[in-house]
matplotlib code that plots the C-alpha trace (Angstrom):
import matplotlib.pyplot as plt

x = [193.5, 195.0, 194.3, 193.8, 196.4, 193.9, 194.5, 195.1, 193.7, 190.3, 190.2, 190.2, 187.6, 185.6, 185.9, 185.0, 182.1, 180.7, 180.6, 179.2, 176.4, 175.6, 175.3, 173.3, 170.7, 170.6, 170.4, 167.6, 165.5, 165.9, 166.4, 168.3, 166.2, 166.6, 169.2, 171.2, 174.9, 174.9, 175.1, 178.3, 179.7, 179.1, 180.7, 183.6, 183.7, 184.0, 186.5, 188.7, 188.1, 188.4, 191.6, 193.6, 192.4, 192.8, 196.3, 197.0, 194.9, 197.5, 200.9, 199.4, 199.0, 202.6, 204.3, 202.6, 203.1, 206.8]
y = [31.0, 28.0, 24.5, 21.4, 18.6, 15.3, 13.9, 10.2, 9.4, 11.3, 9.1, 6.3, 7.7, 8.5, 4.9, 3.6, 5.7, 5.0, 1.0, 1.5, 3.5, 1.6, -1.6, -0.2, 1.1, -1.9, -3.6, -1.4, -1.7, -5.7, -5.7, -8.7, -10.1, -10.5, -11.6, -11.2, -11.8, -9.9, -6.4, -7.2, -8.7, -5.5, -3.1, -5.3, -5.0, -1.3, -1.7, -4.0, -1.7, 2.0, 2.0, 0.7, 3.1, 6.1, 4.7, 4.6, 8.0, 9.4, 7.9, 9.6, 13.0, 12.8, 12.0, 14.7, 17.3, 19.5]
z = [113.9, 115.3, 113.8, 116.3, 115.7, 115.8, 119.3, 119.2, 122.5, 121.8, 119.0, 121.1, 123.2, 120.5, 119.0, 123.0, 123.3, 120.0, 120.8, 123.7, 123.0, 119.9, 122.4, 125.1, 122.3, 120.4, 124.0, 125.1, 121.9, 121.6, 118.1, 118.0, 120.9, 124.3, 126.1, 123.0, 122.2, 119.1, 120.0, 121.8, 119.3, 117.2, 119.9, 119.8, 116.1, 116.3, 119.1, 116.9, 113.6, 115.1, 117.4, 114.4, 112.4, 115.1, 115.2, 111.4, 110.5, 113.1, 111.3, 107.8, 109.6, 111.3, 108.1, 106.1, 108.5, 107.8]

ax = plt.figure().add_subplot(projection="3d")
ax.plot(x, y, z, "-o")
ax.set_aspect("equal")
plt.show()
């Protein structure tokens, strides 16, 4: 059977579409309050972590393979 290479731009989707649903639920719920500036700041957070670390987790994989 054939193995998937990891993909570097569903990675990047992935990353996007985590952030965004963690802000629209912590939007919906009001957890931080409402009209709060907070669960933006968190989506951006996991914007600003994840596509570096699509990026890198991609470089190790390319430099392993033969």
């Amino acid at each position: 059977m054939r193995t998937r290479r990891f993909s570097t731009s569903m990675g990047i989707a992935f990353t996007l579409l985590t952030a965004g649903v963690v802000v629209q639920v912590t939007d919906q719920l009001e957890i931080f309050g409402k009209n709060s500036v907070i669960p933006l700041i968190i989506g951006l957070v996991i914007i600003v972590v994840g596509i570096p670390f699509v990026f890198l987790l991609r470089r190790i994989l390319q430099t392993k393979e033969p």
